[in-house]
C-alpha positions as CSV (number, residue, x, y, z in Angstrom):
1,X,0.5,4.4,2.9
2,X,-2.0,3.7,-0.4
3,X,-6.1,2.9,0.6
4,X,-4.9,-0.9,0.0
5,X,-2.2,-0.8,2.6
6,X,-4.4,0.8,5.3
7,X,-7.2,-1.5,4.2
8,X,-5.1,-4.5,5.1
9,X,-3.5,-2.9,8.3
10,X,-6.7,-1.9,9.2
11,X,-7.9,-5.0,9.7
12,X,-5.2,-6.0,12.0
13,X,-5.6,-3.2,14.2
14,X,-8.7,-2.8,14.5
15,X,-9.2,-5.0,18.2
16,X,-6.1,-3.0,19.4
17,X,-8.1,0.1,19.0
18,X,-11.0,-1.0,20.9
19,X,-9.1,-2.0,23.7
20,X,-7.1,1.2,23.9
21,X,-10.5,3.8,23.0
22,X,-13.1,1.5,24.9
23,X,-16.1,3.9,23.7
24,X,-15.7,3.0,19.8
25,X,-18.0,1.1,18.5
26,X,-18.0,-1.5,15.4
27,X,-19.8,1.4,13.5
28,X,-17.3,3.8,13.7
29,X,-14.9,1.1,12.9
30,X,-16.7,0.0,9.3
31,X,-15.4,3.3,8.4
32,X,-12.5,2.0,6.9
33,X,-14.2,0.5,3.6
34,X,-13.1,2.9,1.2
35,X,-13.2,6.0,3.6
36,X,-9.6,6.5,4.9
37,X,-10.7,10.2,5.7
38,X,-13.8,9.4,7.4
39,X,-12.6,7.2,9.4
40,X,-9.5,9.2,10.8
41,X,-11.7,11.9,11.2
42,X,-14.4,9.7,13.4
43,X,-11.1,8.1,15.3
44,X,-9.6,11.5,15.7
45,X,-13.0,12.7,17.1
46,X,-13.2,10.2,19.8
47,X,-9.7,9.9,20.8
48,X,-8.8,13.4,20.7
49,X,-5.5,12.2,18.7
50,X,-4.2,13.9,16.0
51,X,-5.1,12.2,12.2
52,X,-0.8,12.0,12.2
53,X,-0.9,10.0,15.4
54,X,-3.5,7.8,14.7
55,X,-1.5,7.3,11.0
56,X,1.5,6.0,13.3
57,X,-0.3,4.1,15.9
58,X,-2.1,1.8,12.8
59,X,2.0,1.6,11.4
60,X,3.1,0.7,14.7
61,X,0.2,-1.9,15.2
């Protein structure tokens, strides 16, 4: 998936990930903006899911 792809999943997703991790906030979630890394990194840290997880939880989503 390119940075435009995520971008536009991203913004699909991104409800369905605060109702699943309740303790994200809309900070960690403006992340996305040109900082794919970042923000899997911030996700990872507060799920405790692997980067290759989160990757197929967004493509599921």
């Amino acid at each position: 998936m390119n940075e435009d792809q995520f971008k536009g999943k991203w913004n699909q997703v991104k409800g369905k990930f605060k109702q699943e991790y309740a303790d994200l906030t809309d900070d960690d979630l403006k992340y996305a903006e040109g900082k794919l890394d970042e923000l899997l990194g911030r996700l990872q840290e507060k799920t405790g899911e692997t980067k290759e997880k989160l990757k197929e939880q967004i493509d599921q989503w």
